[in-house]
FIRO-173515 format. One line per field, with one value per residue: residue in one letter; residue number from 0; x, y, z of N, C-alpha, C in turn; chain. Coordinates in steps of 0.02 Angstrom, whole numbers, plus 32768, in hexadecimal, padded with zeros to 4 digits. Layout:
N
res (A; ...)
n (NUM; ...)
n.u (X; ...)
n.v (Y; ...)
n.w (Z; ...)
ca.u (X; ...)
ca.v (Y; ...)
ca.w (Z; ...)
c.u (X; ...)
c.v (Y; ...)
c.w (Z; ...)
chain (A; ...)
// end
This chain:
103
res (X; X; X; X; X; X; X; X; X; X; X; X; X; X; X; X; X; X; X; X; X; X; X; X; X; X; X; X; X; X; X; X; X; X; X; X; X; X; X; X; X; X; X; X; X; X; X; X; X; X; X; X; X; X; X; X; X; X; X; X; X; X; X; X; X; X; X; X; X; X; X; X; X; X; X; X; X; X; X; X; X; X; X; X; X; X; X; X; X; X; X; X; X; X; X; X; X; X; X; X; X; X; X)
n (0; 1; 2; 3; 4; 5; 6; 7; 8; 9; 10; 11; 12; 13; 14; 15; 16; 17; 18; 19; 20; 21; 22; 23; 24; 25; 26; 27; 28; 29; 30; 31; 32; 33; 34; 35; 36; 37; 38; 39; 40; 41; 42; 43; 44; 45; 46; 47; 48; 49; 50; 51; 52; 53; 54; 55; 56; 57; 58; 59; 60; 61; 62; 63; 64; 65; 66; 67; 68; 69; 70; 71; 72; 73; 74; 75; 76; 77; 78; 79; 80; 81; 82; 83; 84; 85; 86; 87; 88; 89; 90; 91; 92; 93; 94; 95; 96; 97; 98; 99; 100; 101; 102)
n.u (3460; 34BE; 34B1; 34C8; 355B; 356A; 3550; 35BA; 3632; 3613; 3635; 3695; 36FE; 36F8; 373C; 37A0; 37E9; 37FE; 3848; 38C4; 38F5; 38F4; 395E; 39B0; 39C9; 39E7; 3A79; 3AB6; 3B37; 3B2B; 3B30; 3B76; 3B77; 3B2B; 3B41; 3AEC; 3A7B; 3AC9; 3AE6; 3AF0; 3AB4; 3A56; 3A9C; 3A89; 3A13; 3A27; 3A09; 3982; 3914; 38D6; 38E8; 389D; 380A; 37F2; 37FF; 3853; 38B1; 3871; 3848; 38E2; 3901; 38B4; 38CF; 3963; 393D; 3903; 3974; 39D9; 39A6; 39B4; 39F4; 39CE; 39EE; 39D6; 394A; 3923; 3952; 38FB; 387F; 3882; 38A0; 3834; 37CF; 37FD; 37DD; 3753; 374A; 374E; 374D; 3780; 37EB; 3819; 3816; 386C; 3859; 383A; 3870; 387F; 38F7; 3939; 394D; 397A; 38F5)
n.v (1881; 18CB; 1874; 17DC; 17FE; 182D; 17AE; 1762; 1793; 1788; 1708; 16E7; 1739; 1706; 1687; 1697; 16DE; 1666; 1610; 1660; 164C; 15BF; 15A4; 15EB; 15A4; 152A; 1553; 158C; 1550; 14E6; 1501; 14E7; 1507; 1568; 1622; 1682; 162B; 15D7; 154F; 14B7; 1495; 1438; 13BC; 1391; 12FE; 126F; 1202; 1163; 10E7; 109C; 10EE; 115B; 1126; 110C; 117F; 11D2; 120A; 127F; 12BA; 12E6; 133C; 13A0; 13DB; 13E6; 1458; 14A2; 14E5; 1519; 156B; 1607; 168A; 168F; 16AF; 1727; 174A; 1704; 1777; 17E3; 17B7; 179F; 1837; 186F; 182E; 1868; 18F2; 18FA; 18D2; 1850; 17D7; 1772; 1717; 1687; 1634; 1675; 16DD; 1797; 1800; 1892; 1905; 18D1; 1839; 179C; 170F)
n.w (B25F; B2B6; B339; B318; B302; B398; B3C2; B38B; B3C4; B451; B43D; B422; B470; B4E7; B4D2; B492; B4FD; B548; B500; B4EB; B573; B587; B51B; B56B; B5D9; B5C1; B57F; B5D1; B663; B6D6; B7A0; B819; B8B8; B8FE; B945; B979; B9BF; BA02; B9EE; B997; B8E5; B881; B819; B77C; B74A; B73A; B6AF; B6A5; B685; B6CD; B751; B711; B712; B79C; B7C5; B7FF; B7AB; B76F; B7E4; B7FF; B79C; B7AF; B80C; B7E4; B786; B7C5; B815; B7C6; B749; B6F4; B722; B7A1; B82F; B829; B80B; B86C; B8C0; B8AB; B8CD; B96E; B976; B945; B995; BA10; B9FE; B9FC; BA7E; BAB8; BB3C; BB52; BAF0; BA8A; BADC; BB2C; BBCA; BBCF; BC63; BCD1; BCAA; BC2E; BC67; BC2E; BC45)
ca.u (34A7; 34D6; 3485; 34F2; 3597; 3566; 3558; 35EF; 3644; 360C; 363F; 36E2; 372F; 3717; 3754; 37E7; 380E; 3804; 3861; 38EB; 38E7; 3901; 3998; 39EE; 39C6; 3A20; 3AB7; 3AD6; 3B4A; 3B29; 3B59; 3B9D; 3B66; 3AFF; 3B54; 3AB1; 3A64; 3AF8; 3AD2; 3B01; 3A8C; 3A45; 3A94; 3A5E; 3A14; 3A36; 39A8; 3974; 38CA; 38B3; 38CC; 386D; 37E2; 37F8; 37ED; 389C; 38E6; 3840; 3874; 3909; 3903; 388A; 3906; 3994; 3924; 38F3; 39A3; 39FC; 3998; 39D5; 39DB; 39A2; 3A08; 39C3; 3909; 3912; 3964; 38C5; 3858; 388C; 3890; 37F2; 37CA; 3810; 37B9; 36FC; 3736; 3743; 3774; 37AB; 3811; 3830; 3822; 3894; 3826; 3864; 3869; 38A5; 3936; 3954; 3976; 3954; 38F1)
ca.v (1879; 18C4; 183F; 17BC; 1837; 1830; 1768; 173B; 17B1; 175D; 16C1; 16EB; 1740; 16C8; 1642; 16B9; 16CC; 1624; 15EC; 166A; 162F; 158A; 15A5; 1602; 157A; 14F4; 1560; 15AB; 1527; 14D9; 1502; 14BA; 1528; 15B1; 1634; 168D; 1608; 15A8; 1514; 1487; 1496; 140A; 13B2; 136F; 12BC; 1219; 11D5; 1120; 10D8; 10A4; 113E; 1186; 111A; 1117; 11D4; 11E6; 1238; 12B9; 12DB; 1302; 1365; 13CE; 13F4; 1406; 1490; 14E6; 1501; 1514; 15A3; 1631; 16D3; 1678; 16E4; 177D; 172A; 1702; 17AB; 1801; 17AB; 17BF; 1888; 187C; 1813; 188D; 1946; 18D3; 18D8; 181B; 17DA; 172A; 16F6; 1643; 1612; 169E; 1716; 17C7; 1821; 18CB; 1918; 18AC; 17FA; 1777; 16CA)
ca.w (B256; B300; B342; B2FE; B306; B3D2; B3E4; B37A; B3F7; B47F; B44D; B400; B49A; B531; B4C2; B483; B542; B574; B4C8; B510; B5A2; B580; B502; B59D; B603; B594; B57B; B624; B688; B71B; B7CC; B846; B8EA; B90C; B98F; B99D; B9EB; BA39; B9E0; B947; B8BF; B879; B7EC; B73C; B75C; B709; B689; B68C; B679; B729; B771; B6FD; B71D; B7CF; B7D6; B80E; B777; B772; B82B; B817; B789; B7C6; B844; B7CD; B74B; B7F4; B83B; B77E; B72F; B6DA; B75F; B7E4; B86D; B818; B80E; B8D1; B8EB; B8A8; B90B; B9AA; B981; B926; B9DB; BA40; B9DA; BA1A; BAD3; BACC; BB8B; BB37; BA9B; BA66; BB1E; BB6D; BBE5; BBEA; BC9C; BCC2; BC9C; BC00; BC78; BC14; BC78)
c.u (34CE; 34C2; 34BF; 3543; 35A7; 3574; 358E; 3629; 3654; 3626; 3678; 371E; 3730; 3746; 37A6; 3815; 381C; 3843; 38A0; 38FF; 3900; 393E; 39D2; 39FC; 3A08; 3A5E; 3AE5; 3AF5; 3B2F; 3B44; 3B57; 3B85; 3B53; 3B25; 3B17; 3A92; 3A8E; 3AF8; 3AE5; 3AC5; 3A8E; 3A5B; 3A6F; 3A4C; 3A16; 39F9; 39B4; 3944; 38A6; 38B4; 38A3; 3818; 37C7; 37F1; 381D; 38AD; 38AE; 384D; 38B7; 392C; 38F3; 38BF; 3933; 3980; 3915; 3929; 39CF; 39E0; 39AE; 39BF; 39BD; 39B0; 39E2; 3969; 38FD; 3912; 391D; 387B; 384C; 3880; 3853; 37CB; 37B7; 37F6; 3766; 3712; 372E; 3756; 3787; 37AF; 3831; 3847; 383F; 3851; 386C; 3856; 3884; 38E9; 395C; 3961; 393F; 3947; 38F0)
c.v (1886; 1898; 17F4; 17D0; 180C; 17D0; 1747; 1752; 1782; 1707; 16C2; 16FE; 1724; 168B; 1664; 16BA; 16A1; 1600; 1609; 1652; 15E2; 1572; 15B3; 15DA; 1538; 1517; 1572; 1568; 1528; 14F1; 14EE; 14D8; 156A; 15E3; 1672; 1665; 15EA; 155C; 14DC; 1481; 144D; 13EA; 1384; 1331; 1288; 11FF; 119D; 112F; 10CB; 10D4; 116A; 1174; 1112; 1152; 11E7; 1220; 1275; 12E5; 1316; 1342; 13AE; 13FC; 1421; 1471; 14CC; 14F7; 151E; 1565; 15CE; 166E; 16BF; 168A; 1724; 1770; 173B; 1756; 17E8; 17F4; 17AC; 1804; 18AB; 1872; 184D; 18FD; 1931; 18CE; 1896; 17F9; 178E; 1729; 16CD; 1630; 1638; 16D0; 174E; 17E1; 1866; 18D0; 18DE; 185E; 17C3; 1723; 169C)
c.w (B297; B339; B338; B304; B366; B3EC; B3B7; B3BD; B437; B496; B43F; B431; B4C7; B4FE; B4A6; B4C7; B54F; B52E; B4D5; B543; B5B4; B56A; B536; B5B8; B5D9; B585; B5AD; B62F; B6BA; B764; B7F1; B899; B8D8; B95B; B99F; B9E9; BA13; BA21; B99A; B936; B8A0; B828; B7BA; B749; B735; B6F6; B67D; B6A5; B6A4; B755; B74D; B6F4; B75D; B7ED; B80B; B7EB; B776; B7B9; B822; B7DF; B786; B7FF; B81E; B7B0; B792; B80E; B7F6; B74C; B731; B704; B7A2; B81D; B864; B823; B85E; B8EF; B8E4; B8D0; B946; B9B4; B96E; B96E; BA26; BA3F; B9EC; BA71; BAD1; BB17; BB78; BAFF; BAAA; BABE; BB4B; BB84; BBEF; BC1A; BCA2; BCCB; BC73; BC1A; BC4C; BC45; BC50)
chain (A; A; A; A; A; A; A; A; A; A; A; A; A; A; A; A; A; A; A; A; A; A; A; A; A; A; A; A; A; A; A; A; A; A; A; A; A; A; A; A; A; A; A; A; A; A; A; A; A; A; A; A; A; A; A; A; A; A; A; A; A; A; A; A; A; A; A; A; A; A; A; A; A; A; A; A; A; A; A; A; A; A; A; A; A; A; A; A; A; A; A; A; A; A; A; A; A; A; A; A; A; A; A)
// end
């Protein structure tokens, strides 16, 4: 019985996360710029059949879902410090040097 208990478990909470996860995602709005990065985020893309057979619309969605996600300043911001508690000497392309300069 614990046995059974253990693999409903297992299957019940990644998919509970991701089923969260997903809901946030569809309700959160869009935005428009990122001032983290400095940059315009990527919006929602237009579906027709040739771009989606063309592997356009998979493109650029891929784009959208990766700039669009829910916490995604707070996500990055853990990584970098997660990054930076390993003594990393590069993140996401920047090298760090001393006294904090970033190249």
């Amino acid at each position: 019985m614990n046995q059974k208990k253990n693999a409903v478990f297992t299957i019940a909470f990644p998919a509970a996360v991701f089923l969260i996860f997903t809901l946030a995602d569809l309700l959160h709005g869009d935005r428009i710029f990122s001032e983290t990065e400095n940059r315009v985020l990527a919006s929602r893309p237009a579906f027709s059949s040739e771009s989606l057979f063309s592997g356009e619309y998979t493109a650029a969605l891929e784009k959208y879902l990766t700039d669009q996600f829910v916490g995604r300043d707070k996500w990055i911001r853990l990584k970098t410090e997660t990054d930076l508690l390993m003594q990393h000497q590069e993140i996401g392309g920047v090298y760090l040097s001393k006294e904090d300069y970033l190249i």
